[in-house]
PyMOL Python script that loads the backbone (N, CA, C, O; Angstrom):
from pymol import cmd

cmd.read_pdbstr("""\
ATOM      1  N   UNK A   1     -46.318  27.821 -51.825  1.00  0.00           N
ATOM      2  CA  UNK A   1     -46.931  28.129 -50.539  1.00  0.00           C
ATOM      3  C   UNK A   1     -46.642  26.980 -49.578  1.00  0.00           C
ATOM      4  O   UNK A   1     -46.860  25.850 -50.016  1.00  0.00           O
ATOM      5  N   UNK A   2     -46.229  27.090 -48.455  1.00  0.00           N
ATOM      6  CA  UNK A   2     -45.617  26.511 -47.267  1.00  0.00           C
ATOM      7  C   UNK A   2     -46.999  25.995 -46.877  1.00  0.00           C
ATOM      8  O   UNK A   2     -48.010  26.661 -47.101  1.00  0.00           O
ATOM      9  N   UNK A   3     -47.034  24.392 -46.089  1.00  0.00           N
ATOM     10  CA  UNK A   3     -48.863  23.973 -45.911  1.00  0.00           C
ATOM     11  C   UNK A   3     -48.052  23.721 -44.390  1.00  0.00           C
ATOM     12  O   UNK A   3     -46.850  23.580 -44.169  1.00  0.00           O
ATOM     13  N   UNK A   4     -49.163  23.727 -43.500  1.00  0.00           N
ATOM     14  CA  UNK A   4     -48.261  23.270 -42.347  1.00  0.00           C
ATOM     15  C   UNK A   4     -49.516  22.823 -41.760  1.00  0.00           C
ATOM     16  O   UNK A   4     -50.596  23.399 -41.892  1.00  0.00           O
ATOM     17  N   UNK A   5     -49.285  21.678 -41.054  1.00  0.00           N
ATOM     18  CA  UNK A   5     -50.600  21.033 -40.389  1.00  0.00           C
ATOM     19  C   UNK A   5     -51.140  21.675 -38.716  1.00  0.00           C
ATOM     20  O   UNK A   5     -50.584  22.325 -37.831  1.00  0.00           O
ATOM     21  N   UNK A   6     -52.259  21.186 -38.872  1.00  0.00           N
ATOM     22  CA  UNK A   6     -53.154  21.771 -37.973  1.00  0.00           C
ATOM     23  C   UNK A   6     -54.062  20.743 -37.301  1.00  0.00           C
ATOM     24  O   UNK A   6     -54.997  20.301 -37.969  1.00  0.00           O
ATOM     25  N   UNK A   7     -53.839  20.203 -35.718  1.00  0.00           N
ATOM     26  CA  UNK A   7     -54.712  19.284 -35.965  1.00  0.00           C
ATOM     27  C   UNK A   7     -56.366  19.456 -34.564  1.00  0.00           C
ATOM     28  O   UNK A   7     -56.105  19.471 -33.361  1.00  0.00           O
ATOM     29  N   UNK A   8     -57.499  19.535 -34.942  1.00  0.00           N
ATOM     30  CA  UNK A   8     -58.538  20.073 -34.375  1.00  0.00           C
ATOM     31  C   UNK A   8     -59.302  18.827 -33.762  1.00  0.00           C
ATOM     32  O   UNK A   8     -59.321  17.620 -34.003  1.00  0.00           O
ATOM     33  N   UNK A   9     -59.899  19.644 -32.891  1.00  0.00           N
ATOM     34  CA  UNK A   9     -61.072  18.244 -32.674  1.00  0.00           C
ATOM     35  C   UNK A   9     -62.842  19.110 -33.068  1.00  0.00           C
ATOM     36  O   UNK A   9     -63.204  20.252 -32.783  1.00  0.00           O
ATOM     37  N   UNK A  10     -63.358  18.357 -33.564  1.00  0.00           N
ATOM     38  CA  UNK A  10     -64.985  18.846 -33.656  1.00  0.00           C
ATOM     39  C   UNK A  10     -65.827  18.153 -33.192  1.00  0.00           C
ATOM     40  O   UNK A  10     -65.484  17.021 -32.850  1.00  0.00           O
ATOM     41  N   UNK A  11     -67.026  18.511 -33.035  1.00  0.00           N
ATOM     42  CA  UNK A  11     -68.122  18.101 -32.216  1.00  0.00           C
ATOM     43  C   UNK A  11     -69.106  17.011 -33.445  1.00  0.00           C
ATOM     44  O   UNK A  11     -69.665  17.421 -34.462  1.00  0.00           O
ATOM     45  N   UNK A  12     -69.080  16.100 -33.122  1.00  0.00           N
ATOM     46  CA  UNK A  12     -69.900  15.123 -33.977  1.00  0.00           C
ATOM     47  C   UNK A  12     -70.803  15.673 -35.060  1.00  0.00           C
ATOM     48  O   UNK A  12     -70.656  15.208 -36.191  1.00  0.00           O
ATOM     49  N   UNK A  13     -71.832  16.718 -34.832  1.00  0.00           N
ATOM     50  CA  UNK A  13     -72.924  17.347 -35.286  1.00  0.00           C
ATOM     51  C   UNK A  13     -72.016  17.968 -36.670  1.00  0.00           C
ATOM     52  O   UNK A  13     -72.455  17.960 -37.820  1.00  0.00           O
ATOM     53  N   UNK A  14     -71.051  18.345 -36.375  1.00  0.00           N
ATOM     54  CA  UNK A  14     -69.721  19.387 -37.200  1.00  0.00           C
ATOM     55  C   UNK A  14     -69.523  18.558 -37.911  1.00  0.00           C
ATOM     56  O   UNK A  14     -69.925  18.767 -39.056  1.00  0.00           O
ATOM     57  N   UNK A  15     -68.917  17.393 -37.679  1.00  0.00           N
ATOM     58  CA  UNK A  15     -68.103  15.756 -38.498  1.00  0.00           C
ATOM     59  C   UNK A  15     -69.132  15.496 -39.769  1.00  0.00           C
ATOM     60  O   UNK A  15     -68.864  15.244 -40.944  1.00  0.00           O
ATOM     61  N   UNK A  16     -70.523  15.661 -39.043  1.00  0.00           N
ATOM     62  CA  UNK A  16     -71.563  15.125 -40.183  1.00  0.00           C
ATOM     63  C   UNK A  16     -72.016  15.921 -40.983  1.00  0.00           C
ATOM     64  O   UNK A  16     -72.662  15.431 -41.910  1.00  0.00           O
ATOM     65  N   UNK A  17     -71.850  17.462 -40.935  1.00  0.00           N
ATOM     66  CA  UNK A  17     -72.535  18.623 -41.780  1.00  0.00           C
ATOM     67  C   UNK A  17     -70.933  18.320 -42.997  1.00  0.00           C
ATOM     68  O   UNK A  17     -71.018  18.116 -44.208  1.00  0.00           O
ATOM     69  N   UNK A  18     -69.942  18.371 -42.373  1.00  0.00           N
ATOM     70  CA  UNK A  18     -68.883  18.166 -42.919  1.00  0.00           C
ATOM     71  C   UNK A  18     -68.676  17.055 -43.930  1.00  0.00           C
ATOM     72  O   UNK A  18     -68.193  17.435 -44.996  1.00  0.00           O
ATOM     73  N   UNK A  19     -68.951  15.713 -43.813  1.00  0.00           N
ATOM     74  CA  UNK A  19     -69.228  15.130 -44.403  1.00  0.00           C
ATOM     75  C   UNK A  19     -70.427  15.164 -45.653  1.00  0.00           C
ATOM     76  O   UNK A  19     -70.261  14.787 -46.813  1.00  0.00           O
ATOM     77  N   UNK A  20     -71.499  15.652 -45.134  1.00  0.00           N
ATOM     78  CA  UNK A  20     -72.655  16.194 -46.247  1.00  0.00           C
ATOM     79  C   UNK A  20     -71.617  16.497 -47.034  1.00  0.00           C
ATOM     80  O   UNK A  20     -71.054  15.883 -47.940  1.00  0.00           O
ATOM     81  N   UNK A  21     -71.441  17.634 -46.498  1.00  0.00           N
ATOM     82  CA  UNK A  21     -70.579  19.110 -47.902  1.00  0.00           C
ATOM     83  C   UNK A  21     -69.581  18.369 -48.627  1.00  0.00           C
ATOM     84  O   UNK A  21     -69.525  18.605 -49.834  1.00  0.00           O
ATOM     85  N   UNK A  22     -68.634  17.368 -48.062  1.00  0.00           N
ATOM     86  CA  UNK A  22     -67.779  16.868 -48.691  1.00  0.00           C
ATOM     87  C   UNK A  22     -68.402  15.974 -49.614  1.00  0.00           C
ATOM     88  O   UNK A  22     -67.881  16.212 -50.703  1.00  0.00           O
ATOM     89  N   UNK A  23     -69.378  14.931 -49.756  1.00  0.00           N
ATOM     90  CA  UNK A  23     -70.083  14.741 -50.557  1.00  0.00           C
ATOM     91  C   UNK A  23     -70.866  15.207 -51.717  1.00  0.00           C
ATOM     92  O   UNK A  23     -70.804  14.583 -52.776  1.00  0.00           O
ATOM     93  N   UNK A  24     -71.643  16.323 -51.584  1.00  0.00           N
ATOM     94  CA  UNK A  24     -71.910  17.265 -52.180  1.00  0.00           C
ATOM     95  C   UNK A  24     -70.842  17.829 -53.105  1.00  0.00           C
ATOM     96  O   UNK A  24     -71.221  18.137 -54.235  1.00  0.00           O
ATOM     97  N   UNK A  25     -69.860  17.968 -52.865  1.00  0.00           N
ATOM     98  CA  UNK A  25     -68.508  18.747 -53.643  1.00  0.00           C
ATOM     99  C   UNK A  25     -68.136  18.105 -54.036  1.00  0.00           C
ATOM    100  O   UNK A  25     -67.360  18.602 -54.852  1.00  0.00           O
ATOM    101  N   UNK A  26     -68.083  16.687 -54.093  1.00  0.00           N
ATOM    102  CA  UNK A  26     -67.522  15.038 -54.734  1.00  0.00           C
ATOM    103  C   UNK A  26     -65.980  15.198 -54.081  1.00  0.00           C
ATOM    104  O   UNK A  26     -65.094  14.704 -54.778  1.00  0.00           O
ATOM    105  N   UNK A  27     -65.513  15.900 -52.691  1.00  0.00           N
ATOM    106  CA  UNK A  27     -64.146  15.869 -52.310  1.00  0.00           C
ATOM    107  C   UNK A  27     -63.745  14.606 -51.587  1.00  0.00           C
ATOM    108  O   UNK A  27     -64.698  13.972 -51.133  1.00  0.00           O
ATOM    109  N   UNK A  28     -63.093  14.332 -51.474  1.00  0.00           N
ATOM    110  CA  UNK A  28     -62.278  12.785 -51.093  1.00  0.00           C
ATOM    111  C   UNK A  28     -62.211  12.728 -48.883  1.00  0.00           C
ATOM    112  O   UNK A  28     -62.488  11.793 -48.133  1.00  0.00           O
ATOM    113  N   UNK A  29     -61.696  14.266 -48.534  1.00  0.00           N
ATOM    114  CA  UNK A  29     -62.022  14.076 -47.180  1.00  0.00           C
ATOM    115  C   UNK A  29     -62.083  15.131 -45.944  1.00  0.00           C
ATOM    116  O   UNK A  29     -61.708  16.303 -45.980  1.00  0.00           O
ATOM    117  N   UNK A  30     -62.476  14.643 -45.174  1.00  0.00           N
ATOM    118  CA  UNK A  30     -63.145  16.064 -44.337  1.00  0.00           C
ATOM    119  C   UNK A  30     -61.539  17.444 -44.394  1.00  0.00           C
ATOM    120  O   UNK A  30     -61.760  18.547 -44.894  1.00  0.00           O
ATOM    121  N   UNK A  31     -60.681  17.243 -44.055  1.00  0.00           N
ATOM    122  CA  UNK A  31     -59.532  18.012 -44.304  1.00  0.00           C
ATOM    123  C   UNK A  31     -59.568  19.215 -45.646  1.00  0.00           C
ATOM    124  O   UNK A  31     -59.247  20.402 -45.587  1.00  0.00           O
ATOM    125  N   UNK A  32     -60.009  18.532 -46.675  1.00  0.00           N
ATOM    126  CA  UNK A  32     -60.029  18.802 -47.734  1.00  0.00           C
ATOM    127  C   UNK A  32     -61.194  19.756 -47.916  1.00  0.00           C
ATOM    128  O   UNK A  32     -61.158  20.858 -48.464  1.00  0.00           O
ATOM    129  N   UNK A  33     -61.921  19.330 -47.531  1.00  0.00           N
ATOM    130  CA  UNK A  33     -63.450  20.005 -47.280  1.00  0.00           C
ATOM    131  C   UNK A  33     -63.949  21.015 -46.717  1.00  0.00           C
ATOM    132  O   UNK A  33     -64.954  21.663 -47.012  1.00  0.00           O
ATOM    133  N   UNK A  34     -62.932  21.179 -45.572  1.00  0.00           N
ATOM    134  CA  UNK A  34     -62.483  22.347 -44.397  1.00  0.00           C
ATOM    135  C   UNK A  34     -61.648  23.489 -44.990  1.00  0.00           C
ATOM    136  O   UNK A  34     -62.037  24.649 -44.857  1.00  0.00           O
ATOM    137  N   UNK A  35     -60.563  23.212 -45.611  1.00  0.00           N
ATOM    138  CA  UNK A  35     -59.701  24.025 -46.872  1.00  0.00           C
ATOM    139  C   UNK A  35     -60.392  24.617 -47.886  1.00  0.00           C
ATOM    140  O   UNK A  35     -60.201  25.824 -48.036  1.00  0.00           O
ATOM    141  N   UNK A  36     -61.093  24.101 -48.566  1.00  0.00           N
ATOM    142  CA  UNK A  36     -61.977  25.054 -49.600  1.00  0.00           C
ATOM    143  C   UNK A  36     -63.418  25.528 -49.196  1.00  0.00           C
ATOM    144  O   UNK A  36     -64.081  26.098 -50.062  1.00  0.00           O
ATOM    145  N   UNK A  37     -64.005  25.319 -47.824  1.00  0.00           N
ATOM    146  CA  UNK A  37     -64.976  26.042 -47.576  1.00  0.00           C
ATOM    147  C   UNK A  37     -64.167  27.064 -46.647  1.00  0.00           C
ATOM    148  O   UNK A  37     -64.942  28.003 -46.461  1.00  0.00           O
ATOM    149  N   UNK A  38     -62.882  27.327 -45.935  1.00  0.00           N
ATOM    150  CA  UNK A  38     -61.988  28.306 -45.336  1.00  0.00           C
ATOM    151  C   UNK A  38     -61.859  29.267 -46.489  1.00  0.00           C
ATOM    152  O   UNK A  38     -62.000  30.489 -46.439  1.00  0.00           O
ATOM    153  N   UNK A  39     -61.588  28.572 -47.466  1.00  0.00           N
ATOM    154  CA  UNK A  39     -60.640  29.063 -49.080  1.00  0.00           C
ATOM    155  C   UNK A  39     -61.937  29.897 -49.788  1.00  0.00           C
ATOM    156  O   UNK A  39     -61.675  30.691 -50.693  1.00  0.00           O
ATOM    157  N   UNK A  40     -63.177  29.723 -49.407  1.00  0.00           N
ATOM    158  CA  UNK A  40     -64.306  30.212 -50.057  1.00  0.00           C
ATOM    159  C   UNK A  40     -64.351  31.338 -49.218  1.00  0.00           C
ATOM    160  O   UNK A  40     -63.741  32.361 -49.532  1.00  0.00           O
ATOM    161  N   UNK A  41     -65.139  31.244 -47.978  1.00  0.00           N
ATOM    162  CA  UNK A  41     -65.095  32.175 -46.719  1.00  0.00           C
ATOM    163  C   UNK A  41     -63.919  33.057 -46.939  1.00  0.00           C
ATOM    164  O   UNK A  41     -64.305  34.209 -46.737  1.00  0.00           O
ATOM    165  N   UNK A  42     -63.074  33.047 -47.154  1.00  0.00           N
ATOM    166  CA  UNK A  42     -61.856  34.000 -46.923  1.00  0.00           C
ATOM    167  C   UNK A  42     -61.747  34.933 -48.317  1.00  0.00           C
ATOM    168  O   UNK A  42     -61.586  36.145 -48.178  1.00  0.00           O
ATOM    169  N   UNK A  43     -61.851  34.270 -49.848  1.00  0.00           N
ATOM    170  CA  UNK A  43     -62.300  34.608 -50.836  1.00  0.00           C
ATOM    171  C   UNK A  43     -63.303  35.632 -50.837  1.00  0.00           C
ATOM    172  O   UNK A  43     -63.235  36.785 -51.263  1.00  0.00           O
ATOM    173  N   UNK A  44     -64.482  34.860 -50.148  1.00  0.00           N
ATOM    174  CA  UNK A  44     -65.715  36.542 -50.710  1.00  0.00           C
ATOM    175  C   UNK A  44     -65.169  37.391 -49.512  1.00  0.00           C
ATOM    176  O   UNK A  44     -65.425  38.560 -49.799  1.00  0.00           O
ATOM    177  N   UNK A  45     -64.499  37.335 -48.234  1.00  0.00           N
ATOM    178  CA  UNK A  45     -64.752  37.976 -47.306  1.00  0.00           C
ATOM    179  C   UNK A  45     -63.377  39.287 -47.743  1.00  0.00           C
ATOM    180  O   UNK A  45     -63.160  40.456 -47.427  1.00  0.00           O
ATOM    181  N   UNK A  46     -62.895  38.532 -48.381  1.00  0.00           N
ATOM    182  CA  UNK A  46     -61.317  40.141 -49.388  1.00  0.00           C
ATOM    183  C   UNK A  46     -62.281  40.458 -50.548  1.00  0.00           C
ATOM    184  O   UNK A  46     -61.785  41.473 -51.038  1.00  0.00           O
ATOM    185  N   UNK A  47     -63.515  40.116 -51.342  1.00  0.00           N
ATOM    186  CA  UNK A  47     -64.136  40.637 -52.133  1.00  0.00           C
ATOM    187  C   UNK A  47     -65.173  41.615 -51.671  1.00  0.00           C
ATOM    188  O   UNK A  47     -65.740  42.208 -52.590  1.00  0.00           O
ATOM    189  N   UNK A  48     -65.639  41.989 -50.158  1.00  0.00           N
ATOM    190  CA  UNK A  48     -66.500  42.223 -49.731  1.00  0.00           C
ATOM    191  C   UNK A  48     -65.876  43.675 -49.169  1.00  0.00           C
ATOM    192  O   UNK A  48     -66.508  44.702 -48.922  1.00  0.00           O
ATOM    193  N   UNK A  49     -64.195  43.395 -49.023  1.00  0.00           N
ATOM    194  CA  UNK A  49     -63.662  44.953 -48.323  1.00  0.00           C
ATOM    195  C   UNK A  49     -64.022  45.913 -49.770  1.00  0.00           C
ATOM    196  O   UNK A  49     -63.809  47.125 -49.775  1.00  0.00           O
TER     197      UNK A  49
END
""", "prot")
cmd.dss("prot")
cmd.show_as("cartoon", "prot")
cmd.util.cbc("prot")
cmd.orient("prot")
């Protein structure tokens, strides 16, 4: 699978919920963190058709 970058800006409030979760998940960094809660979301949302 081809990865191709993407680069965003978020609102502080976003940076820090983000950080929680990435903690919580023991993941290394917000990027990473954004990818498997996308990767989750997108997961139940093809289990749900």
């Amino acid at each position: 699978m081809a990865m191709k970058k993407i680069m965003i800006s978020l609102p502080e409030e976003m940076v820090k919920v983000l950080e929680n979760e990435r903690k919580e998940r023991y993941l290394e960094t917000i990027p990473e963190t954004v990818r498997v809660i996308l990767s989750d979301y997108l997961r139940n949302k093809v289990k749900k058709k």
